[in-house]
N, C-alpha and C positions, 0 to 999 in steps of 0.2 A: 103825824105831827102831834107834839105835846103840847098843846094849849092850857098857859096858865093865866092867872091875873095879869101877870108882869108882863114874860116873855114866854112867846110861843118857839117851840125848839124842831126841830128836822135835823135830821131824822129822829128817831127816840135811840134806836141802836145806833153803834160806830159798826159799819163793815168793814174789814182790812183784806183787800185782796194778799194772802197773805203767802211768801214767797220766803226761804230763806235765804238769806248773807243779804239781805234787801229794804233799806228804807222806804216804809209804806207809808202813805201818807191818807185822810179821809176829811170830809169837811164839816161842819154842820152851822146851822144857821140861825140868828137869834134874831126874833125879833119883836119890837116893844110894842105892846099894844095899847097901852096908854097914856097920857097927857105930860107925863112925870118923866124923869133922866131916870134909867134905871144901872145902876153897879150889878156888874156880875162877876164869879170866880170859877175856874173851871180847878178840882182836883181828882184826882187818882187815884187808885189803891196802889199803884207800883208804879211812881213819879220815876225810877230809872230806867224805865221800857218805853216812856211817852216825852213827848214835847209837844206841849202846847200854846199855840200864838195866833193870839192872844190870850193868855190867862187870865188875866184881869182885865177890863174896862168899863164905860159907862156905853151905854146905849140913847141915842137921842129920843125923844116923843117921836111915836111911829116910824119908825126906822128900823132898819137890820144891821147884824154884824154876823162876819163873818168867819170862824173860829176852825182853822185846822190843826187836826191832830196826826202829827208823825212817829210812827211805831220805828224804834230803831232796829238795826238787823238781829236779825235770829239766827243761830248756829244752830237749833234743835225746835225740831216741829211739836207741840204740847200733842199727849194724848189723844188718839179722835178730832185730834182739831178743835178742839174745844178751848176756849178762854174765860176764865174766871176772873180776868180784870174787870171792875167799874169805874165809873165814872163819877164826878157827885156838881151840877150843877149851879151854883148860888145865886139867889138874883134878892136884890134891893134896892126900896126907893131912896133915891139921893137928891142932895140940894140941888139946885142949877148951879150953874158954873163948876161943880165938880168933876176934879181930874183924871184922872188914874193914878197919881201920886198922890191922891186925894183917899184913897181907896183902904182901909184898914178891917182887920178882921173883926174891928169891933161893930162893922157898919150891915155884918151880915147874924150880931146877935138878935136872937129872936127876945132874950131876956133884959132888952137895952129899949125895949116897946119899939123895935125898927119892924116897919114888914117887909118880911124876909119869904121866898120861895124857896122849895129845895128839888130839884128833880133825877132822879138814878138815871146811869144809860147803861147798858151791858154793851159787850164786846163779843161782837161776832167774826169768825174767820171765813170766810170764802173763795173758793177756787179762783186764782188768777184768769180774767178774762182773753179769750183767745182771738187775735186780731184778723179780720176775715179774708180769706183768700183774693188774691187780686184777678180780676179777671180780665181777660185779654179782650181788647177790642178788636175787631175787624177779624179777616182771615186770616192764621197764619201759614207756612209748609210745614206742613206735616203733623198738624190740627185733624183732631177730628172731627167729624160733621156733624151737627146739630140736626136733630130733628123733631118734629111734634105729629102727633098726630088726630085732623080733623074731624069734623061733626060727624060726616061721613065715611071715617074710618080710613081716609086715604095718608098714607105715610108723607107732611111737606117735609122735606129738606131745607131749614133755614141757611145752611152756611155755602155762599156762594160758591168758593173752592171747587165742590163737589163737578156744578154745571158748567163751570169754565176749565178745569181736567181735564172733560168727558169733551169738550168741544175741542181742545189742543189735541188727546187722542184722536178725536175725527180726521180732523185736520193731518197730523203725519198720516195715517191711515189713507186719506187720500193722494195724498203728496206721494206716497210708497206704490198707491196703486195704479197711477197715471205713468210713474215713470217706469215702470213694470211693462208697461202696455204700451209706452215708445218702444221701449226697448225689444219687445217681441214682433212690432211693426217693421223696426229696421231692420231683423235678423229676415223676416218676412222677405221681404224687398229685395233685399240680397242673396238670398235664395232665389228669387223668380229671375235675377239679376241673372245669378249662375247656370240656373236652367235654361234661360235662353240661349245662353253663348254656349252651353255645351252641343243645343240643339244645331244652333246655326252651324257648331266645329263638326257636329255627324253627318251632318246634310251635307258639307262641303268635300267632308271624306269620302261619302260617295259618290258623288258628282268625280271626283277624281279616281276612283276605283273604278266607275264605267270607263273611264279613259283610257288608263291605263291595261295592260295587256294582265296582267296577273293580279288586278285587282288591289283591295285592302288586305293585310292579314286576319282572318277571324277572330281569335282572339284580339283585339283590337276593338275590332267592335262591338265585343262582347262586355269589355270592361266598360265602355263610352254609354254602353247601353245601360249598364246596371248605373252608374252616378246619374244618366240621365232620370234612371227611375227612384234613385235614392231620393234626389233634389227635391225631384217632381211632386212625392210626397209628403217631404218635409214642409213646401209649400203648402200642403194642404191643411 
């Protein structure tokens, strides 16, 4: 802050985040430190590159104003970035009840016995501020997992996702493995199912071959015998 008798100024430089084909705009801030109305005038070394508004006005006893300055578009970026525009502040004390149509360049003569201030400001360029990423709340699919890790070296996993995943794979994982194991239960059963009744159909064959005068045929119950040993140990 340039602190003078009259008006204290913020900043001392203009900064123009500077962009071109782009209306920049910056502010700064006057403000009267003493008892008195004070008149100020803002000009330029290159009045067709700026707009100023207010260019002129009076400032109240202790009070601020607040003065922005709009750089118009630029079709070509200067050297290095660099601006050799200034500024030239004017500040003087004025009667009460004065206007801003009240306001004449006679009022900021120092050779007229008025007291008059005069303060520079340079013109600085600075890279256009870059607007911060948004960050996503909550968990989303197909987020990756946040993690930190504690005093004692253990990896936590802050992003839920991760432990409720890991608990849905559990979960089919088990669902897969119960019906897995109905299903080998039933074939189970069904086999003992089968082995019985082939048992009961060989017992009865013979029971009927002692009857009979010529018996079972051999092969016959050779075959009867192999499925009953197929089943038998499929069962197992």
């Amino acid at each position: 802050m340039s602190t003078g008798e009259l008006l204290s100024i913020e900043p001392q430089e203009l900064e123009f985040a500077f962009e071109l084909k782009k209306q920049i705009s910056c502010s700064m801030q006057l403000k009267n430190n003493t008892n008195n109305h004070v008149a100020f005038k803002v000009k330029t070394t290159n009045p067709k590159k700026y707009c100023v508004r207010p260019n002129t006005g009076v400032v109240m006893p202790h009070s601020v104003c607040d003065v922005t300055v709009t750089m118009q578009a630029q079709k070509e970026a200067p050297p290095d970035m660099q601006c050799k525009d200034k500024f030239l502040l004017q500040s003087a004390v004025a009667s009460p009840g004065i206007t801003t149509k009240d306001i004449t360049p006679e009022l900021f003569n120092k050779e007229s016995g008025n007291q008059v201030e005069e303060c520079k400001l340079k013109v600085n360029y600075v890279a256009p501020r870059q607007p911060p990423s948004p960050v996503r709340e909550g968990s989303e699919e197909g987020s990756s997992p946040r993690a930190s890790i504690s005093d004692n070296g253990t990896i936590n996993t802050t992003d839920s996702a991760v432990p409720r995943a890991y608990a849905e794979s559990h979960e089919r994982s088990s669902s897969e493995t119960r019906a897995l194991v109905s299903k080998l239960t039933d074939e189970k059963n069904s086999a003992i199912q089968q082995s019985n009744k082939l048992h009961q159909e060989l017992e009865l064959l013979r029971r009927q071959g002692n009857k009979s005068r010529g018996g079972i045929p051999f092969l016959y119950v050779v075959v009867i015998g192999l499925l009953s040993f197929l089943l038998g140990y499929l069962v197992k």
